[in-house]
Steps between C-alpha positions, in 0.01 A plus 500: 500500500535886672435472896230736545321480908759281677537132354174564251583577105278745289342247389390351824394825602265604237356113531454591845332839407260333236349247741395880732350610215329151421341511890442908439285399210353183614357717826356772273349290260329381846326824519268281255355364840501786776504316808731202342695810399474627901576163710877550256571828556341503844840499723638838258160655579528423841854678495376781304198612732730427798731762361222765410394446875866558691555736234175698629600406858833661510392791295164605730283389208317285783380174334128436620429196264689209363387214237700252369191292344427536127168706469251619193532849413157694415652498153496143464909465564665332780711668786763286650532691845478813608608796786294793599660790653340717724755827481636394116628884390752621203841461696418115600358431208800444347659235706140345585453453088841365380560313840440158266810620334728375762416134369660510173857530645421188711328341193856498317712403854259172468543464097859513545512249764270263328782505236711299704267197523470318171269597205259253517475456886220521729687732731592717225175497317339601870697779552469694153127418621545738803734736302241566198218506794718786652573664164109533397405556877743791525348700189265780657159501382358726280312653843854506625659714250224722490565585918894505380439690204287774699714532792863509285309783289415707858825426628705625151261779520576597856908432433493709182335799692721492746794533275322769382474675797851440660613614070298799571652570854845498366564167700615298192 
C-alpha cells in the first residue's frame, strides 16, 4: 500500500478522516438539543470568544463584556457566548470578526496527531473530539462576517482610493 503521512497508508488516512466527519456530524445533529449541543462544543466556544476578546484587546476595540454561558436570543435562538466592544470600528473589525479563524489551523495540527493513535482508541477518538470542536468553533458567525464583511469593504475602499490618488499624482 502507498505511504501517504509517515507510517499511515491512504487507506488509513481517509479511515482516519471519516471517523472526523462521523464526530462533525454526530455534534451537529446535537444542535437537536441546544444546551446538550452547548456542554459539547463548550471548550471551542470558550476558545472562540477568548479570541474575539484578545483580538479586541490588542486592536483598541476595548472588550467591556464577556459570556461564555449559552443564552436565549429575543428571537427564540440560542447564543453560545458573546464579547461586546466598546470602541469596535471598520479597521478592527476585521481581525475582531475572523479572529475564530485562527482555530482551524490548530483543529488540523490535532486531527493529524490523533492519526497516530489507533482508529478505534479512546485517545484518538478524544482528540478528533477537540479538533472538530476547534474546526466548528473557529467558523465566524454570521454577526462576525457581517463586522468583517463591512470593515474589508471600508478598507478596499480606502486602498483603492488611494491608488487612485498616488495614479493620479504620477506616483505609480
Amino acid at each position: 500500500m502507498t505511504q501517504f503521512f509517515g507510517p499511515l497508508t491512504v487507506a488509513e488516512v481517509s479511515l482516519h478522516a471519516v471517523a472526523l466527519l462521523a464526530i462533525s456530524l454526530m455534534l451537529l445533529w446535537l444542535r437537536r438539543w441546544p444546551l446538550l449541543f452547548a456542554l459539547f462544543v463548550w471548550p471551542g466556544t470558550v476558545a472562540h470568544e477568548l479570541l474575539h476578546f484578545f483580538a479586541g484587546w490588542i486592536t483598541g476595540a476595548k472588550p467591556v463584556s464577556l459570556s461564555i454561558i449559552p443564552q436565549r436570543d429575543p428571537e427564540g435562538g440560542w447564543v453560545l457566548g458573546s464579547v461586546a466592544f466598546a470602541r469596535l470600528r471598520w479597521w478592527n473589525s476585521v481581525p475582531v470578526g475572523l479572529a475564530p479563524l485562527a482555530l482551524v489551523p490548530g483543529g488540523g495540527v490535532l486531527f493529524i496527531h490523533s492519526m497516530f493513535w489507533p482508529l478505534l482508541s479512546l485517545q484518538g477518538a478524544g482528540i478528533k473530539l477537540v479538533a472538530v470542536q476547534c474546526l466548528i468553533a473557529g467558523w465566524p458567525s454570521p454577526r462576525d462576517w457581517s463586522h468583517a464583511i463591512i470593515g474589508l469593504l471600508i478598507t478596499g475602499g480606502v486602498i483603492l482610493a488611494g491608488f487612485l490618488v498616488m495614479n493620479k499624482l504620477g506616483l505609480i
